[in-house]
N, C-alpha and C positions, 0 to 999 in steps of 0.2 A: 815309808814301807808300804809295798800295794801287795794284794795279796795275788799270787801266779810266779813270785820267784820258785825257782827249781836249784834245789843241790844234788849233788852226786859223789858217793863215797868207795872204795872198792878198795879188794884187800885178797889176799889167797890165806887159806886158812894155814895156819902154822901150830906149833906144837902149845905155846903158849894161848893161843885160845880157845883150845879145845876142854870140853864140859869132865874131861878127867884130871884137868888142873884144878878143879874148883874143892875136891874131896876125894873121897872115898866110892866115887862114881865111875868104872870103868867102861866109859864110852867115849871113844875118838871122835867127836864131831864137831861140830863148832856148836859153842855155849850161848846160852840165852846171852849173858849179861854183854859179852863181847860181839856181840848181833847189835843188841842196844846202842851199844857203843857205835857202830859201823854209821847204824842210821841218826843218830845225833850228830856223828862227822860229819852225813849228808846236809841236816838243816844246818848247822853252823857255817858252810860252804852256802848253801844257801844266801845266805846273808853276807855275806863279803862282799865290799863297797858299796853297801847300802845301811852301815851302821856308822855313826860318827865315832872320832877317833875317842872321846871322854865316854862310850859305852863299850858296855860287854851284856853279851845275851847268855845267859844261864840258865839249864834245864831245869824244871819244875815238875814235870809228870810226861810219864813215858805211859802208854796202854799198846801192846802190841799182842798177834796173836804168834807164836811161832811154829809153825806149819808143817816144815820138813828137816829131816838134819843133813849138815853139809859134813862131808868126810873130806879129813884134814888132804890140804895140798889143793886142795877146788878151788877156784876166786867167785867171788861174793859182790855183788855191786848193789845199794841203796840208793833208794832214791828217795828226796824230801818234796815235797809242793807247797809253798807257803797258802794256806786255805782261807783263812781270816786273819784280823789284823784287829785290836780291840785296846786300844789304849796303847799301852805296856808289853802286853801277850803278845803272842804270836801262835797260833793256832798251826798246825805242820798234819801231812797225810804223809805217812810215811810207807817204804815196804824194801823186800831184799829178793833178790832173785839170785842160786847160784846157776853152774851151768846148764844144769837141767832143767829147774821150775822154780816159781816162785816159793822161798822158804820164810818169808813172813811179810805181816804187813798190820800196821795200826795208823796212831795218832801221837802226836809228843808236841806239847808246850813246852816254849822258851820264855823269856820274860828279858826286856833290854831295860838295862841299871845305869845308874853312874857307877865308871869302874872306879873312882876315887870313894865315893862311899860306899862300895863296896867291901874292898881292900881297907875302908877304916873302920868295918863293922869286924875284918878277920883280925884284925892287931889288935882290936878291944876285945876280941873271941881269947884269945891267945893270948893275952896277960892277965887273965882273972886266974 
């Protein structure tokens, strides 16, 4: 894993990820946590055929700033940059831009696991 891979994620906003699904919030836009989501798509594309098939890369901390709101029906594209590379980590610059300007941008750790012991930390999670 070298660090300068690039993902890309894109999406049109729809009724479900907008920030008046989340409560009692009557605002049509697109919602932080489904933004988040957009740009984690990004780095996990990022990483395609470049992770062995015995891994899985799993978010660990997301820092973003969210900028602007996108009103539902817009498309939304992320983008990831792999930055650094540190053992395990995976260091990512992330951001979103819908048709208009850019509506956010941070940083988000991944971390690459063995997917077997992964998966047998959630069946011992799951039977206690």
């Amino acid at each position: 894993m070298v660090p300068g891979l690039t993902g890309k994620s894109e999406m049109v906003v729809g009724a479900e990820d907008l920030v008046s699904r989340l409560g009692k919030v009557d605002v049509n836009v697109l919602s932080t946590p489904r933004l988040i989501q957009l740009m984690e798509a990004a780095a996990i594309e990022a990483l395609q055929g470049f992770t062995l098939s015995d891994q899985v890369s799993l978010g660990t901390q997301v820092k973003i700033k969210h900028l602007s709101p996108t009103p539902l029906g817009m498309k939304v594209v992320a983008h990831a940059l792999l930055k650094e590379v540190n053992e395990n980590r995976l260091f990512f610059l992330v951001d979103a831009y819908d048709e208009v300007e850019k509506v956010a941008e941070g940083e988000h750790e991944r971390i690459l696991v063995s997917k077997e012991r992964f998966l047998q930390k959630v069946e011992k999670k799951r039977g206690r």
